[in-house]
C-alpha positions in Angstrom: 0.0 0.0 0.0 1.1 3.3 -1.1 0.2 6.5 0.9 0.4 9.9 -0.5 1.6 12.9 1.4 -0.6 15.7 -0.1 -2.9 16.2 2.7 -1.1 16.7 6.2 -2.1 14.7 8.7 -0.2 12.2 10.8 0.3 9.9 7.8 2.2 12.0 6.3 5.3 10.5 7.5 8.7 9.5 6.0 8.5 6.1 4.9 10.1 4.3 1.5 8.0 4.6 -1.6 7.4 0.8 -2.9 9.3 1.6 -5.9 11.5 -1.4 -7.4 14.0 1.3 -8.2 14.5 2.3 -4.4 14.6 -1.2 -2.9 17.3 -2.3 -5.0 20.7 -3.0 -3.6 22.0 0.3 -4.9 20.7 2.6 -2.8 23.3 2.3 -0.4 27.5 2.7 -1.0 29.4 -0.2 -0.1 30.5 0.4 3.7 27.4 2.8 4.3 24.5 1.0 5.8 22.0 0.4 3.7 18.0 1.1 4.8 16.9 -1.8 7.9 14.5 -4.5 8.1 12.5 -2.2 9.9 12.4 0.6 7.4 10.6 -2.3 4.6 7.3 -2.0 5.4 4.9 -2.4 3.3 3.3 1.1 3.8 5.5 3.6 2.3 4.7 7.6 2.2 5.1 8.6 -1.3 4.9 12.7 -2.0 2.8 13.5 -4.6 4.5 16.4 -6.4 1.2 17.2 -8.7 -1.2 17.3 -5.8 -2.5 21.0 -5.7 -2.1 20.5 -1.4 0.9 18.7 -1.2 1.9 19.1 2.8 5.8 19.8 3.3 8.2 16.9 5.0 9.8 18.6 8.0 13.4 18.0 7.8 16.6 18.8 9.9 20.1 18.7 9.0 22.7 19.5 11.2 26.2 20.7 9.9 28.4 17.5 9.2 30.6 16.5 11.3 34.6 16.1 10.6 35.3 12.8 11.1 38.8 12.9 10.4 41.0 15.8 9.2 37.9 17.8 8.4 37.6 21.1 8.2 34.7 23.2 10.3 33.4 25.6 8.0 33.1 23.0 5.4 30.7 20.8 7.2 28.5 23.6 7.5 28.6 24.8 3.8 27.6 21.0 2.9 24.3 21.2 4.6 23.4 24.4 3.7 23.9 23.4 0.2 22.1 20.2 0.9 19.3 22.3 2.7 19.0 25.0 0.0 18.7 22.2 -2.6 15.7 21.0 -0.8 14.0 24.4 0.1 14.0 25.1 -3.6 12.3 22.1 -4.5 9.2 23.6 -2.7 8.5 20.0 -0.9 10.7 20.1 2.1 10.3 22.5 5.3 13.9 22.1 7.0 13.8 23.5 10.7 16.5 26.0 11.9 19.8 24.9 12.6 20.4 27.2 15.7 17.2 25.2 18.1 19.4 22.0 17.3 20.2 20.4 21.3 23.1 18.3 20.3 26.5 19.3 19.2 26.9 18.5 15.9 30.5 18.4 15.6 30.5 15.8 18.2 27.2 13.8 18.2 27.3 10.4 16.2 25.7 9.7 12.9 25.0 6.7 12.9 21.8 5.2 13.8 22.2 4.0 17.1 23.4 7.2 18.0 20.4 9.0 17.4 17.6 10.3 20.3 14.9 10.3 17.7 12.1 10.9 20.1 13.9 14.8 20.8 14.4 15.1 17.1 10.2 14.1 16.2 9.2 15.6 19.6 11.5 18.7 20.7 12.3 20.0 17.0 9.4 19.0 15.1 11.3 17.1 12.6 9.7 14.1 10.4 13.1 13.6 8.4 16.8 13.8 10.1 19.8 14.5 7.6 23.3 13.3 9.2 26.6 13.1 8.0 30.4 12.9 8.5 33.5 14.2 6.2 37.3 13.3 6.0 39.7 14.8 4.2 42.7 12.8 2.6 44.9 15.2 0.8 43.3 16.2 -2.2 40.0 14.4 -1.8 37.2 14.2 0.7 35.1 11.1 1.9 31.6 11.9 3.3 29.3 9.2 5.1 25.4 10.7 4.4 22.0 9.1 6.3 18.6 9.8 5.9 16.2 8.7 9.1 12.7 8.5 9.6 12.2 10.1 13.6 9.0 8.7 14.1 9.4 5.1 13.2 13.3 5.4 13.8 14.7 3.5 10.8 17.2 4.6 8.4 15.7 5.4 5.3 18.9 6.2 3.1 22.6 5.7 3.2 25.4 7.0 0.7 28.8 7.4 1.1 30.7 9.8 -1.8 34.3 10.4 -2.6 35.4 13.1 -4.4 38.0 15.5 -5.2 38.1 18.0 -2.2 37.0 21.0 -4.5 34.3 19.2 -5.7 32.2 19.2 -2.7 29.2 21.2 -3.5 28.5 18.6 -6.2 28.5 16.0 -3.3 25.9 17.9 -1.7 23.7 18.2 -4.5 23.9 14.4 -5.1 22.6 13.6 -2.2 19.8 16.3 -2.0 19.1 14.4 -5.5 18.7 10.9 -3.5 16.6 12.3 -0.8 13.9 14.1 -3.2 13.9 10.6 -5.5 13.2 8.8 -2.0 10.1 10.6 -1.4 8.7 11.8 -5.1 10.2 8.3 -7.5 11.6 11.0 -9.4 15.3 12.5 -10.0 16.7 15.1 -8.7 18.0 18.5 -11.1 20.3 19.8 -8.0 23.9 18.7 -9.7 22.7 20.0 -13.2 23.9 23.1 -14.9 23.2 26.3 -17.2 24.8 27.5 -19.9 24.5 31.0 -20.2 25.5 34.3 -22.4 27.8 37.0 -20.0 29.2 40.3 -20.3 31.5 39.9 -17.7 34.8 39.5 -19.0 33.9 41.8 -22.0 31.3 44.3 -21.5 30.8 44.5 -25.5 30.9 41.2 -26.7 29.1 38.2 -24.7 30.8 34.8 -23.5 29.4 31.5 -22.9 29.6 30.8 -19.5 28.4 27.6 -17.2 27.6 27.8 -13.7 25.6 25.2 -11.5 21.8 25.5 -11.3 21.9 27.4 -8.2 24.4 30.2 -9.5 27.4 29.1 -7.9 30.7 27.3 -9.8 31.0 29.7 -11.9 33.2 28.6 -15.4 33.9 30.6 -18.9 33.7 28.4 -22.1 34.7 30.7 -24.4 37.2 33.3 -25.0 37.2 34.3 -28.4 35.6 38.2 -27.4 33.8 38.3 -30.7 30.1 38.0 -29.8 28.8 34.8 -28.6 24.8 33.8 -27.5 22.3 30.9 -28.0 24.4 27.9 -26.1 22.2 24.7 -26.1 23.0 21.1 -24.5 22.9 18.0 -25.9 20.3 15.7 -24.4 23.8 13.4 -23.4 25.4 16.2 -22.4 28.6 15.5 -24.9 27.5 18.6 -26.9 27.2 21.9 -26.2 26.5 24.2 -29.2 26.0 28.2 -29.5 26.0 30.6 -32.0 29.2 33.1 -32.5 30.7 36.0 -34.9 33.8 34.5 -34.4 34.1 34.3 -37.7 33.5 36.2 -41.0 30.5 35.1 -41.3 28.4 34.5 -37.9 27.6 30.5 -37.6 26.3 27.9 -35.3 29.5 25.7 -33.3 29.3 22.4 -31.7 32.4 22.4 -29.0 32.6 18.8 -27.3 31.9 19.1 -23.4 35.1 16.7 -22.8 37.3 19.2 -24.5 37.6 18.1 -28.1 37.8 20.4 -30.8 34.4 21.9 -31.9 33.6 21.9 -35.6 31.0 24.6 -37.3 27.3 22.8 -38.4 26.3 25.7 -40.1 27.7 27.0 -43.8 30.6 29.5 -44.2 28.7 31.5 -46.7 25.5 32.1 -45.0 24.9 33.6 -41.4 22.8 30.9 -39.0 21.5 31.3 -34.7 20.8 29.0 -32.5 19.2 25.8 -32.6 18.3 22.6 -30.4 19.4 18.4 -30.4 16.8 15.9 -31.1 16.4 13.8 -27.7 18.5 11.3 -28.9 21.4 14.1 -29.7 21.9 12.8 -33.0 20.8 15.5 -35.1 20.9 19.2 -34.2 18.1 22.1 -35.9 19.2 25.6 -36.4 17.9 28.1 -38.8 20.4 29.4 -41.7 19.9 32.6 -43.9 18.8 31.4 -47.2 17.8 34.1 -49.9 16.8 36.8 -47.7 15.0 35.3 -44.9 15.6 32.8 -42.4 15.2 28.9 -43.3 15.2 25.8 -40.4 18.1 23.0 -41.4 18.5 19.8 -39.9 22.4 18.4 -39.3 22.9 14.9 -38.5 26.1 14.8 -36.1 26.8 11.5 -37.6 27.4 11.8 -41.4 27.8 15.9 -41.2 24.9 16.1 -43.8 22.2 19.0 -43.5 18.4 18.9 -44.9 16.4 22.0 -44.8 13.2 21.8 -43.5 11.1 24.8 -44.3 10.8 26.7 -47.4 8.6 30.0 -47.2 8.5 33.6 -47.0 8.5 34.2 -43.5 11.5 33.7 -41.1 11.6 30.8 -39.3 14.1 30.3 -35.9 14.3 28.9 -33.0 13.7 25.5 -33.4 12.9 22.6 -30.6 12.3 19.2 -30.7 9.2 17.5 -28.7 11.0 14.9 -26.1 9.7 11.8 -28.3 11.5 13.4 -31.3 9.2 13.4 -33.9 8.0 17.2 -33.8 9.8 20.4 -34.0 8.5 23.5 -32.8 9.7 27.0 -34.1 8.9 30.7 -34.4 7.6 32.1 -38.1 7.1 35.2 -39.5 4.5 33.7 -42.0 2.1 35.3 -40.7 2.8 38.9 -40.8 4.0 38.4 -36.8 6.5 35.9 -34.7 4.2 33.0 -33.7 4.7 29.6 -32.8 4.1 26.7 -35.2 4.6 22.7 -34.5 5.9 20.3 -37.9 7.3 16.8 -38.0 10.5 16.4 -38.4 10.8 15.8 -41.7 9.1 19.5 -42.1 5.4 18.2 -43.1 2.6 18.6 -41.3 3.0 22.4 -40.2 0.5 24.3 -37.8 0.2 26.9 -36.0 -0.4 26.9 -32.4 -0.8 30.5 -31.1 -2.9 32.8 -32.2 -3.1 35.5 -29.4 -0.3 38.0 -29.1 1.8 40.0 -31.7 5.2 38.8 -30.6 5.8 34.8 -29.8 9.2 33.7 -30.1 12.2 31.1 -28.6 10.1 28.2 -27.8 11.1 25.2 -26.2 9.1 21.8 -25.3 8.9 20.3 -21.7 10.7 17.3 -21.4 7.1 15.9 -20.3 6.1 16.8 -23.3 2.6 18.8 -21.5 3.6 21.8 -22.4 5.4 24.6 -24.6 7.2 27.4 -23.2 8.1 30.6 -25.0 8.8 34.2 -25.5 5.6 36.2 -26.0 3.5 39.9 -26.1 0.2 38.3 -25.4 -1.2 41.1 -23.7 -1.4 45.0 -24.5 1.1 45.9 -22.2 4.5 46.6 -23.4 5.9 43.4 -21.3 7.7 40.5 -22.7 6.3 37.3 -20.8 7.8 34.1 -20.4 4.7 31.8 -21.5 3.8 28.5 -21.7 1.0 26.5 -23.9 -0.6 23.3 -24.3 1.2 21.7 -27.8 -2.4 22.0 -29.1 -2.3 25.5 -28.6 -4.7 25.6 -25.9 -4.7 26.6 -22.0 -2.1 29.3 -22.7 -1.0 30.5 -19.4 1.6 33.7 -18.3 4.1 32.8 -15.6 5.3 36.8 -15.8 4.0 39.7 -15.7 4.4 43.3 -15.9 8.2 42.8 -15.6 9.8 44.5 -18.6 11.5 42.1 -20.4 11.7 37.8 -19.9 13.1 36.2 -22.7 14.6 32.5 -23.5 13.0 30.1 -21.4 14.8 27.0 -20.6 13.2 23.6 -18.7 14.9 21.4 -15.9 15.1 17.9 -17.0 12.3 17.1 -14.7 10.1 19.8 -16.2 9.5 21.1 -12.9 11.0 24.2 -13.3 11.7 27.2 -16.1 15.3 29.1 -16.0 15.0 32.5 -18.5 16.7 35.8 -18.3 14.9 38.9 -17.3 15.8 43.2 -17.4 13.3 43.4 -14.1 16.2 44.8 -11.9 17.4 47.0 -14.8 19.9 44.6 -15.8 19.9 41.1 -17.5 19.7 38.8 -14.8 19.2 35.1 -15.2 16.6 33.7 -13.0 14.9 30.6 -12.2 11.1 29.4 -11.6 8.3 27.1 -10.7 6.7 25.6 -14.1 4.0 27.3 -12.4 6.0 30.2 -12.3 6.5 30.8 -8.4 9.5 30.4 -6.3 11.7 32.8 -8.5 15.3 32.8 -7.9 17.7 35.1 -9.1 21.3 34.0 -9.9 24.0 35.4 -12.2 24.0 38.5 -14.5 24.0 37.1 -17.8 21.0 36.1 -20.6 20.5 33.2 -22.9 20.6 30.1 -20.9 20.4 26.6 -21.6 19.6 24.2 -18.9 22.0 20.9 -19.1 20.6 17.6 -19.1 21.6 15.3 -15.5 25.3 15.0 -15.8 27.5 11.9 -15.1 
């Protein structure tokens, strides 16, 4: 039996969701304890993310403690990165560090070191987050638990090494283990974005990555001739983006493990942006041809390209649906930008929005539910991140009134939107709810891309 934790209630407690994905034999690291006997009941607490009243699990999470030539401030950062992770999902509340009774650089954290009846009865916690770090040399070892307070069983056990620098990705892996204990779904906390920055030259935009909370912050290119559009490959070997690097400005593919990047688009023509087919064999841009804008298709395996459209209008921005076999783009056909769906072979065009004098950059949810995209679609003089139905119906506004929110981006779990926004008076990239609450604000920058989960 399954229960779902969408009401509140005393059921809603931490339990294991009967998922043969979380009872396997992988859930725990070798050496770490795995989750008891006790914890394998057959009534398991399973979060519904889609419920409209989905009640928060109360969680606490001390600092880690050093186990072994640790460091004190760095126990601290790792929970706070693990809690932050968790806040921003919107389905944890985690209770204040500083109304903790135990010493966490002292206390044990394992289980039979826990009081669980202070941590369920004193701090009001369902879930209790413990962990240890050492350091040797270069790299750090960290020992992470997840208990349930009121039935006192360990529901999760991991145990990561890494290189010492690397520890905010540690922390983001876990936070990914303990959402996918309690939703069935995978955690976005160790992706990244790929983003368009003035930074280093205030004239000419970089490509830059930084994690999906704004920190880590890396520069891809440093060519200082104009650079914008990056998009991932759904494997995350490709990243591509547009650049005037060259005489003519073209669309590059520059391998993530640090190959050489080669140009898809032709030497004589001008092309933008683009997206990869789910699969990430073939890539879509749009290429000047005549005097307009055309859509291509290049397959990354034989270097061949097929164009795809052939009108009037301009057509950009093209996106594929996550089965693969429909591309959506923006067109000028009409007289204005709108968005328009076709197969992927370019048959079967339509167009999906009809409301609005300016609909641009679209870009599928990996669900597949719905469209996201750059529109006017009121009189205001606003530009709204929006999204649609792919039939074109219930088209809803997720900002508003907030100058200007251009190039929306989805998380691999299509929970949440990253786009770029003017709202402070400079370009800011900032993230959302698919239901376009819980914005976060991170780096200055425009453009980005959201990275698919990495290895």
């Amino acid at each position: 039996m399954t229960k779902y934790c969408s009401g509140g209630g005393s059921s809603c407690r931490l339990g294991r969701v009967l998922m043969a994905g979380l009872l396997a034999a992988g859930v725990s690291a070798p050496g770490v304890p795995g989750g008891s006997a006790e914890g394998a009941a057959n009534e398991r607490v399973f979060i519904d993310i889609y419920s409209p009243n989905v009640r928060k699990i109360r969680l606490a999470i001390p600092e880690l403690r050093p186990l072994a030539g640790g460091r004190k401030p760095l126990g601290l950062r790792i929970a706070k990165v693990i809690e932050s992770d968790l806040r921003r999902s919107g389905l944890f509340f985690v209770r204040d560090r500083k109304g903790f009774l135990e010493n966490p650089l002292t206390a044990g954290i394992r289980k039979k070191d826990q009081n669980f009846r202070e941590w369920l009865n004193v701090i009001k916690a369902e879930g209790l987050v413990k962990g240890g770090y050492r350091i040797f040399g270069d790299s750090i070892e960290v020992e992470m638990y997840l208990y349930d307070t009121a039935r006192g069983v360990q529901e999760l056990g991991k145990r990561y090494r890494y290189p010492a620098s690397n520890w905010r990705l540690l922390a983001h892996r876990f936070a990914n283990a303990v959402l996918e204990r309690f939703t069935g779904e995978k955690g976005v906390f160790d992706t990244q974005l790929a983003f368009v920055s003035r930074r280093s030259n205030k004239h000419r935009g970089e490509i830059y990555i930084m994690d999906w909370d704004g920190a880590s912050l890396r520069r891809v290119t440093r060519n200082g001739q104009g650079n914008n559009a990056p998009a991932w490959s759904p494997n995350g070997k490709w990243l591509a983006y547009s650049s005037f690097k060259s005489r003519t400005p073209g669309v590059f593919i520059l391998p993530t493990n640090g190959g050489r990047e080669f140009r898809v688009s032709s030497r004589r023509f001008q092309a933008i942006g683009g997206s990869f087919s789910p699969d990430s064999r073939y890539f879509a841009f749009a290429q000047l041809t005549g005097r307009n804008y055309e859509i291509y298709l290049y397959d990354m395996f034989s270097r061949v390209k097929k164009r795809l459209t052939r009108n009037f209008g301009v057509d950009v921005s093209p996106a594929f649906s996550p089965d693969g076999k429909k591309i959506v783009f923006s067109s000028g056909r009409s007289g204005t930008p709108q968005i328009y769906v076709m197969n992927t072979n370019g048959a079967g065009v339509r167009r999906i929005t009809r409301r609005g004098t300016y609909n641009t950059e679209p870009e599928w949810s990996p669900r597949g539910d719905r469209i996201a995209f750059t529109g006017r679609v009121t009189d205001g003089s606003s530009i709204d991140i929006v999204t649609v139905n792919p039939d074109g119906s219930d088209l809803r506004r997720l900002t508003g009134g907030q100058r200007r929110n251009e190039s929306p981006t989805w998380s691999p779990d299509g929970r949440n939107i990253a786009f770029s926004s003017d709202r402070s008076g400079r370009k800011y990239v900032y993230v959302m709810t698919s239901a376009g609450t819980q914005l976060m604000r991170l780096k200055p920058g425009q453009g980005p891309s959201w990275s698919p989960a990495l290895p």
